[in-house]
MOPAC internal coordinates of N, CA, C and O (Angstrom, degrees):
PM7 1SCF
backbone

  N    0.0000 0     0.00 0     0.00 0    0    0    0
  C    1.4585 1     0.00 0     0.00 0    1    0    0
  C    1.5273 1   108.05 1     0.00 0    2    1    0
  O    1.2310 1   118.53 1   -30.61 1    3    2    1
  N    1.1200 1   120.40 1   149.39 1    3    2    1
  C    1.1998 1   127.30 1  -156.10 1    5    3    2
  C    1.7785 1   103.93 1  -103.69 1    6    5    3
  O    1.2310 1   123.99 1   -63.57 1    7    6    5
  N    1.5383 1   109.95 1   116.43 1    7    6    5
  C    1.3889 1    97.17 1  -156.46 1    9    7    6
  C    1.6134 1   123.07 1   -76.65 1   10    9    7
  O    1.2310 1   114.01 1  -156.23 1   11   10    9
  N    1.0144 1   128.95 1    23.77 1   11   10    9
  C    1.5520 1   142.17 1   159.50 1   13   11   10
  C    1.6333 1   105.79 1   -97.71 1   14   13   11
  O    1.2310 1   113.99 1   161.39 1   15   14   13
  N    1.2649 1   128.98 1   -18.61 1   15   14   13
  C    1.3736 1   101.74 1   178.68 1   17   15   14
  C    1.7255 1   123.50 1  -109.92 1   18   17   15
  O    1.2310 1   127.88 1   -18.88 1   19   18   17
  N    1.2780 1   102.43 1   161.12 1   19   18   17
  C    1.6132 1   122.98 1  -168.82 1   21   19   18
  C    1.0642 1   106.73 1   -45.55 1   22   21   19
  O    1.2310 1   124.49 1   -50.85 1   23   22   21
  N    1.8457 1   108.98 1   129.15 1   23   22   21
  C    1.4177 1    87.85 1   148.83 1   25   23   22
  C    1.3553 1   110.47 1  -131.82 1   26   25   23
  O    1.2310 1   110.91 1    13.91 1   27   26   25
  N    1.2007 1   134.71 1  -166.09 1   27   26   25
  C    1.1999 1   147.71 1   163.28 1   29   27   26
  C    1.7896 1   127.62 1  -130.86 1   30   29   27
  O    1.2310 1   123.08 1   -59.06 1   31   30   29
  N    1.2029 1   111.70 1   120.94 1   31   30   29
  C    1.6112 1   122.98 1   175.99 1   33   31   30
  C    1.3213 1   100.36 1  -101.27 1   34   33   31
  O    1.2310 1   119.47 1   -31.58 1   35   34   33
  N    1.5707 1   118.62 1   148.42 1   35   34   33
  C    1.2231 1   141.30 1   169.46 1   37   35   34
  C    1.8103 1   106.92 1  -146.94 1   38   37   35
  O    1.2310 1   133.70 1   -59.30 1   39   38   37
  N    1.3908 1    91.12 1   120.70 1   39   38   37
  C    1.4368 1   113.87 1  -175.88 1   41   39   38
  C    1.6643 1   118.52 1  -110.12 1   42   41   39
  O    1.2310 1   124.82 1   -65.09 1   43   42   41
  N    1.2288 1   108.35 1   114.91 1   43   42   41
  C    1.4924 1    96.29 1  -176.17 1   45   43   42
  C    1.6884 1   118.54 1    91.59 1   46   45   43
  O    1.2310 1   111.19 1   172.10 1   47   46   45
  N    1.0586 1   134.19 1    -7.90 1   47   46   45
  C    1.1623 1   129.21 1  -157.44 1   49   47   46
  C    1.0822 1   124.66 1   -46.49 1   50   49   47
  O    1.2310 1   124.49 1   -39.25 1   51   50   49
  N    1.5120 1   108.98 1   140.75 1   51   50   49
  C    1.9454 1    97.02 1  -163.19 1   53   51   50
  C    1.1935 1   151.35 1    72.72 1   54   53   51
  O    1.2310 1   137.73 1  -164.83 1   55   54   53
  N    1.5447 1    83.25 1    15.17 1   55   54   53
  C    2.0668 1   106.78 1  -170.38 1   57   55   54
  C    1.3482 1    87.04 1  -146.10 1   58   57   55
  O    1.2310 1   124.69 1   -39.79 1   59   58   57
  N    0.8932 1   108.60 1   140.21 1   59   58   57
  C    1.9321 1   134.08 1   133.56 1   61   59   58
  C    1.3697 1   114.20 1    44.87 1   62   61   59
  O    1.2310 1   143.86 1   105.81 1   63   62   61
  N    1.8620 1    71.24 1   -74.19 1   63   62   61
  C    2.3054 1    71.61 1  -162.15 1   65   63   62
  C    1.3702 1    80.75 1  -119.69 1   66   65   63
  O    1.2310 1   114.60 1  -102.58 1   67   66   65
  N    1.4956 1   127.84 1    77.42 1   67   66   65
  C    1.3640 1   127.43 1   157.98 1   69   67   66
  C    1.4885 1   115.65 1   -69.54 1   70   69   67
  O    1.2310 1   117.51 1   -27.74 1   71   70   69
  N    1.2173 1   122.35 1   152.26 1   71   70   69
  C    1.7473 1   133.85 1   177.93 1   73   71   70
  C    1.3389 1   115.15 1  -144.29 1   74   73   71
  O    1.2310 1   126.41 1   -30.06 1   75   74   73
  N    1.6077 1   105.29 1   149.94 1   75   74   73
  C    1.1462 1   142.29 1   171.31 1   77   75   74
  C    0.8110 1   120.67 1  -101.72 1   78   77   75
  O    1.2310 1   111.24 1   -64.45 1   79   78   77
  N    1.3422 1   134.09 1   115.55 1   79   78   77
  C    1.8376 1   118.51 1   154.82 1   81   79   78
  C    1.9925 1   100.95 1  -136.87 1   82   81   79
  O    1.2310 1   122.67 1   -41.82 1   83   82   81
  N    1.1117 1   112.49 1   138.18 1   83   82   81
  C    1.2269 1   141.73 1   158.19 1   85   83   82
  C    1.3684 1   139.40 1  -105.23 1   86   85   83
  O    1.2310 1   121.99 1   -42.89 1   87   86   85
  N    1.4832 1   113.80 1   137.11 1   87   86   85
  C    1.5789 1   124.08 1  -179.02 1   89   87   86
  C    1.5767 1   127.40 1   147.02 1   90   89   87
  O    1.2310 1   115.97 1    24.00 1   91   90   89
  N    1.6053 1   125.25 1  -156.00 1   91   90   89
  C    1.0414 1   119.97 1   159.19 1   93   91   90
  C    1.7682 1   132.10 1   -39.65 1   94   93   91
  O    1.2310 1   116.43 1    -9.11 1   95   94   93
  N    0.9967 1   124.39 1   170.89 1   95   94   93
  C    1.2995 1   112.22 1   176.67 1   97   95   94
  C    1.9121 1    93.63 1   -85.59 1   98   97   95
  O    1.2310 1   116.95 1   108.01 1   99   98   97
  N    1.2495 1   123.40 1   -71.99 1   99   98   97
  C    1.9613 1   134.78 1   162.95 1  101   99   98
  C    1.3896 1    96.42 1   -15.24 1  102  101   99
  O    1.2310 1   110.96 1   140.59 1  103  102  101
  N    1.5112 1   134.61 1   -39.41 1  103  102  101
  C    1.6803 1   118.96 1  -172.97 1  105  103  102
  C    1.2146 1   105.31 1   -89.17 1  106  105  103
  O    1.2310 1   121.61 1   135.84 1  107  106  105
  N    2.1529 1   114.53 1   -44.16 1  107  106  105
  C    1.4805 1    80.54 1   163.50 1  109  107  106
  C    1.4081 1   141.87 1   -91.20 1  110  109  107
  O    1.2310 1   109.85 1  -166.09 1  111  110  109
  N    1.2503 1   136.66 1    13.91 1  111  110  109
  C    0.9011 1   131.48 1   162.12 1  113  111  110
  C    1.4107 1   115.33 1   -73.35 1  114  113  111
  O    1.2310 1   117.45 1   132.41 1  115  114  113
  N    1.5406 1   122.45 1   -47.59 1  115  114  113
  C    1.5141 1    99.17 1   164.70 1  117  115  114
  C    1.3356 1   137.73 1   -53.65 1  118  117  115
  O    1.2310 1   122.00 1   161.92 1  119  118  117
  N    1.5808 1   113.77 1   -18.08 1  119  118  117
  C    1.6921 1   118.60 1   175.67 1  121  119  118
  C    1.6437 1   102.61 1   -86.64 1  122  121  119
  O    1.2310 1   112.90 1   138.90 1  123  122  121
  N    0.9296 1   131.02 1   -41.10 1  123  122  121
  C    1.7504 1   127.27 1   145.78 1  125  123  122
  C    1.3999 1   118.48 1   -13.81 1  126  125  123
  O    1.2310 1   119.19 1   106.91 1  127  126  125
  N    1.3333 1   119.16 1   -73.09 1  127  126  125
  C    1.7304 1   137.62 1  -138.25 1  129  127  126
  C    1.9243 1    80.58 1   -94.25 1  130  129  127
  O    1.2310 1   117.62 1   139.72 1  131  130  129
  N    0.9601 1   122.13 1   -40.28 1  131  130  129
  C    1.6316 1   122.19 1   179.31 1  133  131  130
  C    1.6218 1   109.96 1   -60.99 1  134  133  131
  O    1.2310 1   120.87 1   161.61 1  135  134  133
  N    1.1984 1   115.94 1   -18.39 1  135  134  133
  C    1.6081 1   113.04 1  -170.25 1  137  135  134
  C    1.9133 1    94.81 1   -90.61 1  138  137  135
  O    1.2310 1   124.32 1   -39.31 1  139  138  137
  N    1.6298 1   109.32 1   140.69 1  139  138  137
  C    1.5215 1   114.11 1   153.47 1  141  139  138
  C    1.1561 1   128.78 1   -48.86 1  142  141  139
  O    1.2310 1   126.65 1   145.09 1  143  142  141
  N    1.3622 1   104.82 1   -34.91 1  143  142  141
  C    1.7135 1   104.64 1  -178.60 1  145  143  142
  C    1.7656 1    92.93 1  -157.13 1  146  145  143
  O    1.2310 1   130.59 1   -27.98 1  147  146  145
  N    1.6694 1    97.17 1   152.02 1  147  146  145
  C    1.3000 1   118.66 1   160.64 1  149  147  146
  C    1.4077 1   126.71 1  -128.08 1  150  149  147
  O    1.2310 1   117.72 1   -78.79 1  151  150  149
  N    1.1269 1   121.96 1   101.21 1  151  150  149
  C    1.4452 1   111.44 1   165.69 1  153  151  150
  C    1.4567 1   118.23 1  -120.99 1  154  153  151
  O    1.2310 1   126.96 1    13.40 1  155  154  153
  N    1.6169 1   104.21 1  -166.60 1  155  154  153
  C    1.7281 1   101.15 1   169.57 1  157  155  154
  C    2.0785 1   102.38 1   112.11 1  158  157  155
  O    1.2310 1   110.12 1    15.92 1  159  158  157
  N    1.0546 1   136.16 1  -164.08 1  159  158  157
  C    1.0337 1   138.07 1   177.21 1  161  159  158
  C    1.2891 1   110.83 1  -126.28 1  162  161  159
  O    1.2310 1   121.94 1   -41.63 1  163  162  161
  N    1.0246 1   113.89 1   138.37 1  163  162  161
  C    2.0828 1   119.21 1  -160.28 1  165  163  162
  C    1.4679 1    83.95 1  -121.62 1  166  165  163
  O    1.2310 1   127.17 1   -31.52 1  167  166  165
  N    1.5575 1   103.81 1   148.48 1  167  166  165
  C    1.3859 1   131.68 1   155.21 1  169  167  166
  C    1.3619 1   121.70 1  -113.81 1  170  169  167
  O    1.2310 1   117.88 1   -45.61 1  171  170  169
  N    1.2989 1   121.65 1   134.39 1  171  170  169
  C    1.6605 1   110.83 1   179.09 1  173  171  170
  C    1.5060 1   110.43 1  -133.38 1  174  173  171
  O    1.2310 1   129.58 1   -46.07 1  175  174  173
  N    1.5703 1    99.14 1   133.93 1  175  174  173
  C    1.4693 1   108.29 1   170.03 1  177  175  174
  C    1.5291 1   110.65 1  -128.20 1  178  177  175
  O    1.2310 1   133.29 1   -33.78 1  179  178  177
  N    1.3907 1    91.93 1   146.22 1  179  178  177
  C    1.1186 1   106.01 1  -169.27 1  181  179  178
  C    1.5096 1   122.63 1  -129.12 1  182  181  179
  O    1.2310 1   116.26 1   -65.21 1  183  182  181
  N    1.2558 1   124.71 1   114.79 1  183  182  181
  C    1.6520 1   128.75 1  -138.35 1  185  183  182
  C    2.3282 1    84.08 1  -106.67 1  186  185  183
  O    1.2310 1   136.53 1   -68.17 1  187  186  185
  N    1.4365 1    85.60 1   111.83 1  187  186  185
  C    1.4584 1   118.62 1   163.76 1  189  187  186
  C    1.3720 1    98.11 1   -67.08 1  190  189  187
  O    1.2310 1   100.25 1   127.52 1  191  190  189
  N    0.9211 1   153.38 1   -52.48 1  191  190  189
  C    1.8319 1   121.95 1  -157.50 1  193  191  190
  C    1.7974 1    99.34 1  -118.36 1  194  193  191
  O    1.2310 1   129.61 1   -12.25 1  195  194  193
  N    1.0971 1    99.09 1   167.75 1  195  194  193
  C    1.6104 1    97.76 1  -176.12 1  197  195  194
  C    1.4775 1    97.83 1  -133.21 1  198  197  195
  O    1.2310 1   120.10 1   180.00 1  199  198  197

């Protein structure tokens, strides 16, 4: 992945405690690696043109 472009995670979708997070790929992985735990089923999109 090309490290300037967008991405988008979706956690949960369609349940409860669904989530969003958006950005670099480096931002999200640091807002990732900061959490105690991750679970749930992730979706990823990933925006081709900038």
């Amino acid at each position: 992945i090309a490290p300037k472009c967008r991405v988008l995670l979706g956690r949960e979708m369609t349940k409860i405690h669904e989530e969003f997070i958006e950005g670099i790929p480096d931002a999200l992985l640091t807002e990732l690696s900061g959490r105690a735990k991750i679970v749930g089923e992730f979706s990823c999109f990933i925006r081709t043109r900038v």
